[in-house]
C-alpha positions as CSV (number, residue, x, y, z in Angstrom):
1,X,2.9,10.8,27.5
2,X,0.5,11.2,24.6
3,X,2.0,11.1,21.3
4,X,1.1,14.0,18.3
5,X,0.6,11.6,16.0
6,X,-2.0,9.8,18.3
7,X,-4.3,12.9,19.1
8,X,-3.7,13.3,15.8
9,X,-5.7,10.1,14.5
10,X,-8.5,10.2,17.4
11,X,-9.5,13.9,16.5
12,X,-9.0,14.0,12.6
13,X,-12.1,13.1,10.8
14,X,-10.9,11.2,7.3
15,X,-13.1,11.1,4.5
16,X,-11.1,8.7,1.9
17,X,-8.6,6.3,3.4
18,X,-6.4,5.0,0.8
19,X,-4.6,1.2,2.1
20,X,-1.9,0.6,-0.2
21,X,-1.5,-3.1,0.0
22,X,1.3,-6.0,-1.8
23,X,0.7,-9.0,-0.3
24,X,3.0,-8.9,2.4
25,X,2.6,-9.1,6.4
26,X,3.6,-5.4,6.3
27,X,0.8,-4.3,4.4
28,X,-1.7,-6.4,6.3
29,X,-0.8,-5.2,9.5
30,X,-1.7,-1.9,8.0
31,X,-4.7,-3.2,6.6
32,X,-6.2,-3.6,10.3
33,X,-5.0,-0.6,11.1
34,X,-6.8,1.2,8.1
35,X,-9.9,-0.7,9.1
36,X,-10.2,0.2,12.6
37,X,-9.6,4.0,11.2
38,X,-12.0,3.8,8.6
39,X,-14.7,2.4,10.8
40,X,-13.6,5.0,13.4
41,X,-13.9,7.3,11.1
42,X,-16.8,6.4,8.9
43,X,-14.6,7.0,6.2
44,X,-14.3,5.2,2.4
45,X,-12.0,2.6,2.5
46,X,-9.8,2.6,-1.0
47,X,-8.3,-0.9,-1.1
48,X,-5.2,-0.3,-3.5
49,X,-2.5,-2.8,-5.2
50,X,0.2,-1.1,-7.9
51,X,1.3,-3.5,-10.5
52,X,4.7,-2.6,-11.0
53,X,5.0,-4.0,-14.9
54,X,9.2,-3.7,-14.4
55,X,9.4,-5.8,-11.7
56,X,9.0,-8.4,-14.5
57,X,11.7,-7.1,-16.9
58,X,13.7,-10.6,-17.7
59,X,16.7,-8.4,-18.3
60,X,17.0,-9.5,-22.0
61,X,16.7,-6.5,-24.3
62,X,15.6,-7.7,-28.3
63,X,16.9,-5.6,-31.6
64,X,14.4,-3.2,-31.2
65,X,15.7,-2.4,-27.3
66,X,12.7,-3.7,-25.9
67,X,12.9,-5.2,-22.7
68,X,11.4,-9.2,-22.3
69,X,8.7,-9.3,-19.9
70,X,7.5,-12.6,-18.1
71,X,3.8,-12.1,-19.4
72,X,3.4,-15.6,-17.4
73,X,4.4,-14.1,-14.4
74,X,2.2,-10.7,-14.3
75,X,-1.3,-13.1,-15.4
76,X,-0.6,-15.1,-12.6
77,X,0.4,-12.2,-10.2
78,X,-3.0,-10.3,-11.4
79,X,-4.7,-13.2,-10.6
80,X,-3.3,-13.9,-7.0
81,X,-3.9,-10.2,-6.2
82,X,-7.4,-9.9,-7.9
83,X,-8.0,-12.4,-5.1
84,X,-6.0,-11.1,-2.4
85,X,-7.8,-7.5,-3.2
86,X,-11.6,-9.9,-2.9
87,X,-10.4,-11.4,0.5
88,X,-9.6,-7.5,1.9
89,X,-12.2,-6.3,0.5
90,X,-14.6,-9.3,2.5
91,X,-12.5,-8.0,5.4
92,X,-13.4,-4.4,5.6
93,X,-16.9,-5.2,4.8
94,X,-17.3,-7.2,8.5
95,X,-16.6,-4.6,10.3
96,X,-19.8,-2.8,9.2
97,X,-17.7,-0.4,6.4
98,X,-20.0,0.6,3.9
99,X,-18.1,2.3,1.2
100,X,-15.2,0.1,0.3
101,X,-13.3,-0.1,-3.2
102,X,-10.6,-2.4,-3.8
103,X,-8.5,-1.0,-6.9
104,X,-5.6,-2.2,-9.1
105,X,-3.6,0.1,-10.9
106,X,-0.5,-0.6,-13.6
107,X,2.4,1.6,-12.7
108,X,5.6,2.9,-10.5
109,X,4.1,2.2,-7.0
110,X,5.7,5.8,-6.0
111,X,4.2,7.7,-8.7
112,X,0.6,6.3,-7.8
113,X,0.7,5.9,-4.6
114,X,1.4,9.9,-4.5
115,X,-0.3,11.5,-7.4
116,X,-2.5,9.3,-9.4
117,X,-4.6,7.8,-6.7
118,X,-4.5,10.1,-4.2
119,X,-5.7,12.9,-6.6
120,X,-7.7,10.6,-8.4
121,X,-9.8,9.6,-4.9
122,X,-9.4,12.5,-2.9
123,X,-7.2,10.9,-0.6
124,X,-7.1,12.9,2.8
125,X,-5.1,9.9,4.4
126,X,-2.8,7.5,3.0
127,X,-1.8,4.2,5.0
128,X,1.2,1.8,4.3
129,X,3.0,-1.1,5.8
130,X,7.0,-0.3,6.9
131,X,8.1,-2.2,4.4
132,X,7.6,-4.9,1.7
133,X,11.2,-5.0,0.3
134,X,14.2,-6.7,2.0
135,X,17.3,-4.6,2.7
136,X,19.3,-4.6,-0.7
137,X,15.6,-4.1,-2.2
138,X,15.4,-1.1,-0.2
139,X,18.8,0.1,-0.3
140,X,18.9,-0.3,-4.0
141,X,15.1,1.4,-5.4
142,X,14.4,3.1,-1.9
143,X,11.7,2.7,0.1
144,X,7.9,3.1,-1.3
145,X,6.5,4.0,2.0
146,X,9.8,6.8,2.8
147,X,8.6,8.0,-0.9
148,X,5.2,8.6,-0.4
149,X,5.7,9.8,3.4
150,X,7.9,12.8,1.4
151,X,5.8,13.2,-1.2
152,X,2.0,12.7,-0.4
153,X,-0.3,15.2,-1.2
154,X,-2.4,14.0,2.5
155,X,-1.5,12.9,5.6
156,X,0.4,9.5,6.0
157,X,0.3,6.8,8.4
158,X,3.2,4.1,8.0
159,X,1.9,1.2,10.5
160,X,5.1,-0.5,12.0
161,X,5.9,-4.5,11.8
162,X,6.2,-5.8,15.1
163,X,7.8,-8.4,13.8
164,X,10.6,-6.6,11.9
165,X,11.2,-4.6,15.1
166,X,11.3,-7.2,17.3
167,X,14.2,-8.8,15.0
168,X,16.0,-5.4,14.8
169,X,15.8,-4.8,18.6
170,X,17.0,-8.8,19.2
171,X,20.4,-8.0,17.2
């Protein structure tokens, strides 16, 4: 039996593919999927991290009420994903993609991820690993890729972790 979603992704022609990647084996495994979809496709390949600024928040708050921020932290996070987005970038390019961009954007990951890129880029397809969070991560901010499957402007493809499932299914 032939899934929707499949005939779906062999008979839609995408223009701007938008990878949102974080560093995780979740978002690479989606990463070779976007690939394969973009060279399918012929499509522009928009190679995007979110820098989440909060996630560094050291939970001390000064007289003024502003929140500490490990500055430390973000220049060397910047840095590992400035090289992370150079080594995907290298990747796309070898399978004969022409048009790839590798972007990196300061903000809520479910904001961008659902309006500012997307509009920004002309997104007409949006792909995400499962998930880059742990349970309690999840269970306490939600899920980035639940958020932008409910509230993406384009179609969404959320590529699955075999090795997540496999753990899940060995329980």
């Amino acid at each position: 039996m032939i899934r929707g979603d499949v005939i779906m992704l062999d008979t839609q022609q995408y223009q701007r593919i938008l990878i949102a990647v974080d560093g995780s084996e979740s978002s690479e495994n989606a990463l070779t999927k976007a690939i394969k979809i973009a060279e399918r496709n012929n499509s522009e390949l928009i190679i995007a991290h979110v820098f989440d600024v909060n996630s560094y928040a050291l939970g001390m708050i000064d007289t003024a009420g502003i929140t500490a921020i490990d500055a430390i932290g973000i220049d060397t996070d910047k840095e590992i994903m400035e090289n992370l987005l150079k080594e995907y970038k290298q990747r796309a390019t070898k399978h004969n993609l022409k048009n790839v961009e590798t972007i990196m954007v300061q903000g809520a990951p479910k904001i961008e991820l659902t309006q500012g890129i997307p509009n920004e880029y002309h997104v007409d397809l949006i792909v995400v690993g499962q998930t880059g969070m742990n349970a309690v991560e999840r269970w306490m901010m939600g899920s980035v890729s639940e958020h932008i499957i409910r509230h993406a402007p384009c179609d969404v493809l959320v590529v699955r972790n075999k090795k997540q499932d496999e753990e899940v299914n060995n329980d």
